[in-house]
DOPA-131386 format. One record per residue (C-alpha): residue number from 1; residue in one letter; chain; x, y, z. Coordinates in Angstrom, 1 decimal, decimal comma, always signed. Example, Ala and Ser with C-alpha at 12.3 -4.5 7.8 and 13.67 -1.06 7.14 Angstrom:
2
   kollo   kolti   lumse       xx       yy       zz
       1       A       A    +12,3     -4,5     +7,8
       2       S       A    +13,7     -1,1     +7,1
***
This chain:
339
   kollo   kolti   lumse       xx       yy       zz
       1       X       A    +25,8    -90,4   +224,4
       2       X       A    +26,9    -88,2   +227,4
       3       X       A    +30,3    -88,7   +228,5
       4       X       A    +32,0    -87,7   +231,6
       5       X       A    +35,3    -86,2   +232,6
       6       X       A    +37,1    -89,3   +231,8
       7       X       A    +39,6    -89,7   +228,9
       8       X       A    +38,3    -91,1   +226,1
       9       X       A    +40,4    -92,1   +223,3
      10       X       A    +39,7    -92,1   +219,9
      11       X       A    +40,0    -95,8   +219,6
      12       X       A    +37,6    -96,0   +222,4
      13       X       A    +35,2    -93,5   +220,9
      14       X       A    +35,2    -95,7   +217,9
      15       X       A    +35,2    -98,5   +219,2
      16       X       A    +31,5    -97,6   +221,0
      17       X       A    +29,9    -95,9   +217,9
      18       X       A    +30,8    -98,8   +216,0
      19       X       A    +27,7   -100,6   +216,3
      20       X       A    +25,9    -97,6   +215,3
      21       X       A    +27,3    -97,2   +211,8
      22       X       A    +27,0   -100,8   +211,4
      23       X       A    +30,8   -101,5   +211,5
      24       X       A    +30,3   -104,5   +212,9
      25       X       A    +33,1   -106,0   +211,6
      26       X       A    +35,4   -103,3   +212,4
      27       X       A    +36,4   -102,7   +209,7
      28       X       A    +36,5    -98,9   +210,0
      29       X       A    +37,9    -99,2   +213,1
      30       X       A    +40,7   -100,6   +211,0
      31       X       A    +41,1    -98,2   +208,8
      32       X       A    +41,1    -95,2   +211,3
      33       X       A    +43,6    -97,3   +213,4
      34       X       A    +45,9    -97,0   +210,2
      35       X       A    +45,3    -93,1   +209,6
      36       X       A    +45,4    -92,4   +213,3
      37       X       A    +49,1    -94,2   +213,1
      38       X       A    +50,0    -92,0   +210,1
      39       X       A    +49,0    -89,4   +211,6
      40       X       A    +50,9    -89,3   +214,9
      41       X       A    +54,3    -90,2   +212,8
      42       X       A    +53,2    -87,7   +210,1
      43       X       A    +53,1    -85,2   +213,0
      44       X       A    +56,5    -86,0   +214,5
      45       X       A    +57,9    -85,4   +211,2
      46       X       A    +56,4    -81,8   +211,1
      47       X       A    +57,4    -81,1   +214,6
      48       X       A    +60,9    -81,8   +213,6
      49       X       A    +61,1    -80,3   +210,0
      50       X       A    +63,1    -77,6   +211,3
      51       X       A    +66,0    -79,5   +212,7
      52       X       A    +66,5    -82,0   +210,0
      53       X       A    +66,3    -82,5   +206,3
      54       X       A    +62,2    -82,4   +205,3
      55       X       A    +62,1    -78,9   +204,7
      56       X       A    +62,0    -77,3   +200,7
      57       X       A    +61,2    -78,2   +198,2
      58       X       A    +61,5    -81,8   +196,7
      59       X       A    +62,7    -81,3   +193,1
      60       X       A    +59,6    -82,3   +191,1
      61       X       A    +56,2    -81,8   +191,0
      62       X       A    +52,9    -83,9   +191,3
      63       X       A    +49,6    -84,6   +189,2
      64       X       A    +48,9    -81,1   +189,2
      65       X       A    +52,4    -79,6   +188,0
      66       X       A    +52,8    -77,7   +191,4
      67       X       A    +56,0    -78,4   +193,2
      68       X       A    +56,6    -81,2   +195,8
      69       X       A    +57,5    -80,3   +199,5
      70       X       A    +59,9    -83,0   +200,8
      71       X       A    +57,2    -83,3   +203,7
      72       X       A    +54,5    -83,9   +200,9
      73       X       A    +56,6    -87,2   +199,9
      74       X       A    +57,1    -88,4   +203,2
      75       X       A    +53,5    -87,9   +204,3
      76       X       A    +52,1    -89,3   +201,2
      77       X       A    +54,4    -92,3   +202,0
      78       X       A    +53,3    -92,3   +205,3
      79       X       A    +49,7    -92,7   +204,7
      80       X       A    +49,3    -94,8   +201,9
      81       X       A    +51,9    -97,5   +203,5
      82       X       A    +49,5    -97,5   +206,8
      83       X       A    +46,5    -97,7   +204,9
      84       X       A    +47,8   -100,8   +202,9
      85       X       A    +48,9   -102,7   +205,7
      86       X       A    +45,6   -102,2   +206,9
      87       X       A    +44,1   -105,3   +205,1
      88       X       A    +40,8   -103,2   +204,8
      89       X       A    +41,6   -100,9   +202,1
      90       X       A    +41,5   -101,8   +198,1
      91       X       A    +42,0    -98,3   +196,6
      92       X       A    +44,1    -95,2   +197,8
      93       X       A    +43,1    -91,9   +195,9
      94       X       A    +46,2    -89,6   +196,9
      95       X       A    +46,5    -85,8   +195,6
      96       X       A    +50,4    -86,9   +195,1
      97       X       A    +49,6    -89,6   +192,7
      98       X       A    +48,5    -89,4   +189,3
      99       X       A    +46,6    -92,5   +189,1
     100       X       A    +44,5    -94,6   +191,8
     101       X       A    +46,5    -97,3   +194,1
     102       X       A    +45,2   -100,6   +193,8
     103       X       A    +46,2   -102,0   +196,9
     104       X       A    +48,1   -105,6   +196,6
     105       X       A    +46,7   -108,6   +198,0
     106       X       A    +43,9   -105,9   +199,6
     107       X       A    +41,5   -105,9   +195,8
     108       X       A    +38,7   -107,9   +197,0
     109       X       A    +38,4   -105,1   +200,2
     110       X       A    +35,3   -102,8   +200,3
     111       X       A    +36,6    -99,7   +201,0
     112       X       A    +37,7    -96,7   +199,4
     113       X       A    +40,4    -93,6   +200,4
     114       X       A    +40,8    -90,5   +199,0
     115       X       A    +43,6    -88,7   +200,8
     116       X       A    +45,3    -85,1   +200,7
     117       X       A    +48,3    -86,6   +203,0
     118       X       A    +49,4    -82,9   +203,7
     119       X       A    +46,9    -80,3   +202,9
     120       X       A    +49,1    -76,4   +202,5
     121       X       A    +51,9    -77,6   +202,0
     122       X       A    +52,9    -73,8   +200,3
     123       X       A    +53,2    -73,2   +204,1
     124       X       A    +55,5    -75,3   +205,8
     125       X       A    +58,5    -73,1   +205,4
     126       X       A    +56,9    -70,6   +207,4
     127       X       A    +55,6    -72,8   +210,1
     128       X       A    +52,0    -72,4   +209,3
     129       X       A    +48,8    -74,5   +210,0
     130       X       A    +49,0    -77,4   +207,6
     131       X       A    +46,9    -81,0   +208,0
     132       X       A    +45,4    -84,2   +206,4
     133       X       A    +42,3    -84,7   +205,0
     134       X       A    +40,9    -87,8   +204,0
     135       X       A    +37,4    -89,4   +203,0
     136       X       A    +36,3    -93,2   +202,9
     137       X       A    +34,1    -94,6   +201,0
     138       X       A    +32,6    -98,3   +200,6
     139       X       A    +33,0    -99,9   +197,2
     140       X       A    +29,9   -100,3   +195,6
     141       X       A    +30,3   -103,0   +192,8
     142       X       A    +29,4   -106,4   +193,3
     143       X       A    +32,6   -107,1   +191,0
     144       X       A    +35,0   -109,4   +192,9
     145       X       A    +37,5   -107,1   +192,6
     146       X       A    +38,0   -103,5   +193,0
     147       X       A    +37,9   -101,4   +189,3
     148       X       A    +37,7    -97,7   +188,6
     149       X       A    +34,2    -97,4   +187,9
     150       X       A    +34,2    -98,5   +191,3
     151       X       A    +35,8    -95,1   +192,7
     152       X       A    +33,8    -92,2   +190,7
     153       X       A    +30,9    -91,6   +193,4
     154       X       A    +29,1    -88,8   +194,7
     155       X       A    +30,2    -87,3   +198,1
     156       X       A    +27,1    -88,2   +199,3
     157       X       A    +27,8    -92,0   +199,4
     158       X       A    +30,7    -91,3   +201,7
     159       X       A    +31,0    -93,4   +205,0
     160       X       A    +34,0    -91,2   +207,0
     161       X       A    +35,9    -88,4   +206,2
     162       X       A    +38,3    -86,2   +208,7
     163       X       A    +41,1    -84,1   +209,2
     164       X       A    +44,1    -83,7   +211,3
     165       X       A    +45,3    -80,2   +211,6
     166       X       A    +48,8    -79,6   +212,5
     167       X       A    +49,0    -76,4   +214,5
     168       X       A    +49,7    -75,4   +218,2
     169       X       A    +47,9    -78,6   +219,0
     170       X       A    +47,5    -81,8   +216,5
     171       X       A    +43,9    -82,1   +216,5
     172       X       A    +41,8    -85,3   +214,5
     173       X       A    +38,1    -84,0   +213,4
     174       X       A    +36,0    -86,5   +211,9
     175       X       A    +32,5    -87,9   +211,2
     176       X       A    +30,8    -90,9   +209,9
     177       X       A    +27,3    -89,2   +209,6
     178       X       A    +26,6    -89,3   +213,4
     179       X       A    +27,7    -85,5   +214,2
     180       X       A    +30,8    -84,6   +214,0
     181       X       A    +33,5    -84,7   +217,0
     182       X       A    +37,1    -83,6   +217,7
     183       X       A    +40,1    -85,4   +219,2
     184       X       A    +43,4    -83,6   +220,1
     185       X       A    +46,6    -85,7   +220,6
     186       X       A    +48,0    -85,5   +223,8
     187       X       A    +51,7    -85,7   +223,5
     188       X       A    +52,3    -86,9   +227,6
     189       X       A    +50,6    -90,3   +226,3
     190       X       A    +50,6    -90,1   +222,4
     191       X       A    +46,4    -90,4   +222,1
     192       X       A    +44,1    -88,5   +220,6
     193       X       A    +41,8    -87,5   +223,3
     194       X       A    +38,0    -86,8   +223,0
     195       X       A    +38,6    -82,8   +223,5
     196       X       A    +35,6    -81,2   +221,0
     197       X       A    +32,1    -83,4   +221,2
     198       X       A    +29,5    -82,8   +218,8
     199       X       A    +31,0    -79,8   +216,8
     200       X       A    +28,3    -77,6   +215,7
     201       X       A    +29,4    -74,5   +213,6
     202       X       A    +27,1    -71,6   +214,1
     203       X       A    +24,6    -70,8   +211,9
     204       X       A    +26,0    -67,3   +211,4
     205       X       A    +29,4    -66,1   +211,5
     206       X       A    +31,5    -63,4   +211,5
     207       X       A    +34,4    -64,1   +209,3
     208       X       A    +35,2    -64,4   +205,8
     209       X       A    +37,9    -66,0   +204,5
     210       X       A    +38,7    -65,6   +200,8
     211       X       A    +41,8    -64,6   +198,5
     212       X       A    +41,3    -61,2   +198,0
     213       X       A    +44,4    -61,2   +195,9
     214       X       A    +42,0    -62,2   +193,3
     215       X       A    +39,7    -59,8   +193,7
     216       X       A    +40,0    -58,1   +190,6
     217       X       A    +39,0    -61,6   +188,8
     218       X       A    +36,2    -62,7   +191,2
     219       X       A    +32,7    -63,1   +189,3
     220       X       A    +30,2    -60,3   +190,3
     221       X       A    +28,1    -61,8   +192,8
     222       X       A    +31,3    -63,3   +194,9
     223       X       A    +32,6    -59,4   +194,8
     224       X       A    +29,2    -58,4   +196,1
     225       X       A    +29,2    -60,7   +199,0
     226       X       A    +32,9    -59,7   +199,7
     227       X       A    +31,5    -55,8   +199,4
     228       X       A    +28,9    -57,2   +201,9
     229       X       A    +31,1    -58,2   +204,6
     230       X       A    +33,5    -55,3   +204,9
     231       X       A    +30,4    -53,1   +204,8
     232       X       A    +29,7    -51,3   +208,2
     233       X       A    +26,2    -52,3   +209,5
     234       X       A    +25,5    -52,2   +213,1
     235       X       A    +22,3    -54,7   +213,1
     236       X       A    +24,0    -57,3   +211,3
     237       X       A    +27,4    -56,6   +212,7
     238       X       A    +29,5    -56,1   +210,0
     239       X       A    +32,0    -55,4   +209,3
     240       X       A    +33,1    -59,3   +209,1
     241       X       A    +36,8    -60,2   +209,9
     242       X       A    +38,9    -61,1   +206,7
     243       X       A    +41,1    -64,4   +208,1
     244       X       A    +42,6    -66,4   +205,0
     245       X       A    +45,8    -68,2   +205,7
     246       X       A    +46,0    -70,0   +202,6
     247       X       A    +45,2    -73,4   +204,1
     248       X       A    +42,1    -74,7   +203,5
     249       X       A    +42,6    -76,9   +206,4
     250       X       A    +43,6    -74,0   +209,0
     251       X       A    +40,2    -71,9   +207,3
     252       X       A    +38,1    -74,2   +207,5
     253       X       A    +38,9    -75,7   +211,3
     254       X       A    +38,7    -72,1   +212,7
     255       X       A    +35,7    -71,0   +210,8
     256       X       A    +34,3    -74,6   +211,9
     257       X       A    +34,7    -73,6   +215,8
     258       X       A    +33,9    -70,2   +215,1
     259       X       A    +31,3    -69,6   +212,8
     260       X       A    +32,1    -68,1   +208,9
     261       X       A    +32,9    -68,7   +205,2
     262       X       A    +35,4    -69,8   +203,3
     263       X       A    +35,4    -69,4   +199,6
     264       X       A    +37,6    -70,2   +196,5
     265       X       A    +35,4    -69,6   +193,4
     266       X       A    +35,6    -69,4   +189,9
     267       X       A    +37,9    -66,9   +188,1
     268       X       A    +39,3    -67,0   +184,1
     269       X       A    +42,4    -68,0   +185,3
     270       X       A    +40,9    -71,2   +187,3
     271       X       A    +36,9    -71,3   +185,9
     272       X       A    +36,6    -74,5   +187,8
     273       X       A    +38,1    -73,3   +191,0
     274       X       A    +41,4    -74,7   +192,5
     275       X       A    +40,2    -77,4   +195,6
     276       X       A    +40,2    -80,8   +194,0
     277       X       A    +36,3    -82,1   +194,7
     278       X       A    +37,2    -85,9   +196,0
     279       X       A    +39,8    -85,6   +198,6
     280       X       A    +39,5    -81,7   +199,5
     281       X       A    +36,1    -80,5   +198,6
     282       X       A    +33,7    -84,0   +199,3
     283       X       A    +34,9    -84,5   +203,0
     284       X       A    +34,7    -80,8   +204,2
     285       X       A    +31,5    -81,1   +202,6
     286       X       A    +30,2    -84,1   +204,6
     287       X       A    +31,8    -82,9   +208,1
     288       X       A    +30,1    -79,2   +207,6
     289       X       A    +27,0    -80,8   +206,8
     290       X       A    +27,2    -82,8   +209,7
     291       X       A    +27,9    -79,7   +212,2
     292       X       A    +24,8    -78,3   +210,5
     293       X       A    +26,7    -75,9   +208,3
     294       X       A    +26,6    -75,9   +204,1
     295       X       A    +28,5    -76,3   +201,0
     296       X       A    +27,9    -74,9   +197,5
     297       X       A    +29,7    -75,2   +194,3
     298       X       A    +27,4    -71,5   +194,0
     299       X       A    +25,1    -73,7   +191,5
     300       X       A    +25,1    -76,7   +193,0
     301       X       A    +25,2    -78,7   +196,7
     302       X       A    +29,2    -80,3   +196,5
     303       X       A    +28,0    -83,7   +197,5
     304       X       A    +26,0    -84,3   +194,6
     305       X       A    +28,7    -83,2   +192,2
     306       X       A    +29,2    -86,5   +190,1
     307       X       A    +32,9    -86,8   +189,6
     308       X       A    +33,8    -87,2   +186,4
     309       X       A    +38,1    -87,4   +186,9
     310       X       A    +39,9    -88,0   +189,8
     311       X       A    +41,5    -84,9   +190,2
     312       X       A    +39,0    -82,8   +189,4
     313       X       A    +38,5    -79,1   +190,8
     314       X       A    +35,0    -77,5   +191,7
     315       X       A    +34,4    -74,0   +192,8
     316       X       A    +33,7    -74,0   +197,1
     317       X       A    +31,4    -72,1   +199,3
     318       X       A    +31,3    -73,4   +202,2
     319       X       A    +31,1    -72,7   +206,1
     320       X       A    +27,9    -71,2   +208,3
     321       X       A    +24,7    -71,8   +206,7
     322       X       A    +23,1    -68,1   +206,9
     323       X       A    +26,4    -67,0   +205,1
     324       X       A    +26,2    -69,7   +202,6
     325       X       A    +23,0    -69,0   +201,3
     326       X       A    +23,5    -65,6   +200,8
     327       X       A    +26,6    -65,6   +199,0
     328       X       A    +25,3    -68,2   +196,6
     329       X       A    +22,2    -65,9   +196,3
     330       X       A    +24,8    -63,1   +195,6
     331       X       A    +26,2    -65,0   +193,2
     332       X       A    +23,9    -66,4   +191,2
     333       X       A    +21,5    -63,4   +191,1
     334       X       A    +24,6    -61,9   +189,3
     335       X       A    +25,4    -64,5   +187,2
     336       X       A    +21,5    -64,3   +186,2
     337       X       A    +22,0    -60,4   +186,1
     338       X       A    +24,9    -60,7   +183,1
     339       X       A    +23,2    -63,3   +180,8
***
């Protein structure tokens, strides 16, 4: 659909691609209304962090025993009191929560979120890129109401998934398998503002972004690819750039507009890598494969990965397609190589 100069909102933009993901309820709508709201108070918050309480530390940890930012609380609050009110919503999956939210009075709903309500948190004290990540998915039992079984699905049966970045500007990236597009919140009027149409991330690249702190415990074939990309080689222009901020949000937005790799793979220390597969891993996934980019677990495509826990981790390649292919050739020829 070509659009003009105009200002189009995101509720607009929604609004007319509704009939093409067969919303016609609205449903969706709904629910976007709900994170879009989070979002833009979530984003105050962070704009202020410096001049009031909300910076630190909170003084306990969550499901995963690492420490709690007081904005983690707040923006996990946040988003899982918009999404309830919704009236669309039975389940909330949050990174913050050990178990799933059954949402009251909301069981007999069809959808499904799984949130990160405030994805690199380690960097808020340093005014870093941090953001929101979020996936939806329709429930698929024929059950009256909503049950666990209903939430352990491949991120292929995913209907949404996004982000909002909070950086220099507050931008919302999302997809509902119809291309991906970009929205950046205008502050004069407080709306997100069609700003990036039909994202698509180059097919090569010419960054890497990966810990290299971890070098030293990296699996052959991923320090082969990394030996690859600083290597000097004028036809293929290397060497790459190393970029890794420590985000996955911030990585994986640039090397979306940009073109590259991002990377957190396997090590003895974490042999099942360290992004959480249903509400980190499963909507990058969708929204690279959606700009025409991929996403490897190095063995296996991440959106046939059958979750097996809620919380579970999966190694990540993921970013420009010519890069992904041949670090996951990399890698598995070495992992081939050592049996």
């Amino acid at each position: 659909m070509p659009y003009s100069n105009e200002i189009i909102t995101l509720e607009q933009f929604i609004v007319d691609q509704q009939a093409l993901y067969k919303d016609a309820g609205g449903s969706l709508s709904r629910i976007f209304r709900s994170i879009e709201l989070a979002a833009k108070v979530v984003n105050r918050d962070v704009r202020k962090a410096g001049l009031v309480d909300i910076l630190g530390n909170q003084g306990s940890t969550n499901t995963h025993g690492e420490d709690q930012k007081k904005l983690d609380v707040i923006a996990n609050d946040r988003f899982i009191n918009a999404l309830s009110k919704s009236g669309e919503v039975s389940v909330v999956i949050s990174e913050e929560n050990d178990e799933p939210i059954f949402v009251e009075g909301s069981e007999e709903e069809k959808y499904i979120v799984a949130i990160d309500p405030l994805d690199g948190s380690s960097n808020i004290d340093v005014n870093a890129s941090i953001g929101t990540i979020f996936s939806i998915y329709r429930r698929p039992s024929s059950s009256k109401v909503a049950n666990e079984k209903d939430l352990y699905q491949k991120g292929k049966h995913q209907v949404a998934a996004g982000y909002v970045i909070y950086g220099s500007s507050t931008m919302l990236v999302y997809t509902t398998g119809l291309g991906v597009n970009g929205f950046t919140l205008d502050d004069s009027i407080q709306e997100f503002c069609l700003s990036h149409p039909n994202i698509q991330i180059p097919t090569d690249g010419k960054i890497f972004s990966v810990n290299e702190g971890n070098y030293a415990e990296f699996p052959q074939g991923v320090k082969n690819y990394v030996e690859y990309c600083k290597s000097k080689d004028k036809e293929t222009n290397r060497p790459y750039g190393a970029r890794y901020i420590g985000s996955l949000i911030a990585d994986f937005h640039r090397n979306l507009l940009k073109g590259g790799i991002f990377m957190y793979p396997p090590t003895p220390k974490t042999p099942n890598g360290k992004l959480r597969l249903m509400y980190e891993c499963n909507p990058m996934s969708f929204l690279i494969e959606q700009a025409g980019g991929k996403s490897s677990t190095g063995t296996a495509r991440i959106l046939e990965v059958e979750p097996t826990d809620l919380h579970q981790r999966v190694p990540i390649f993921i970013g420009s397609a010519n890069m992904v292919d041949l670090a996951v050739k990399m890698y598995q020829e070495a992992e081939v190589a050592t049996v």
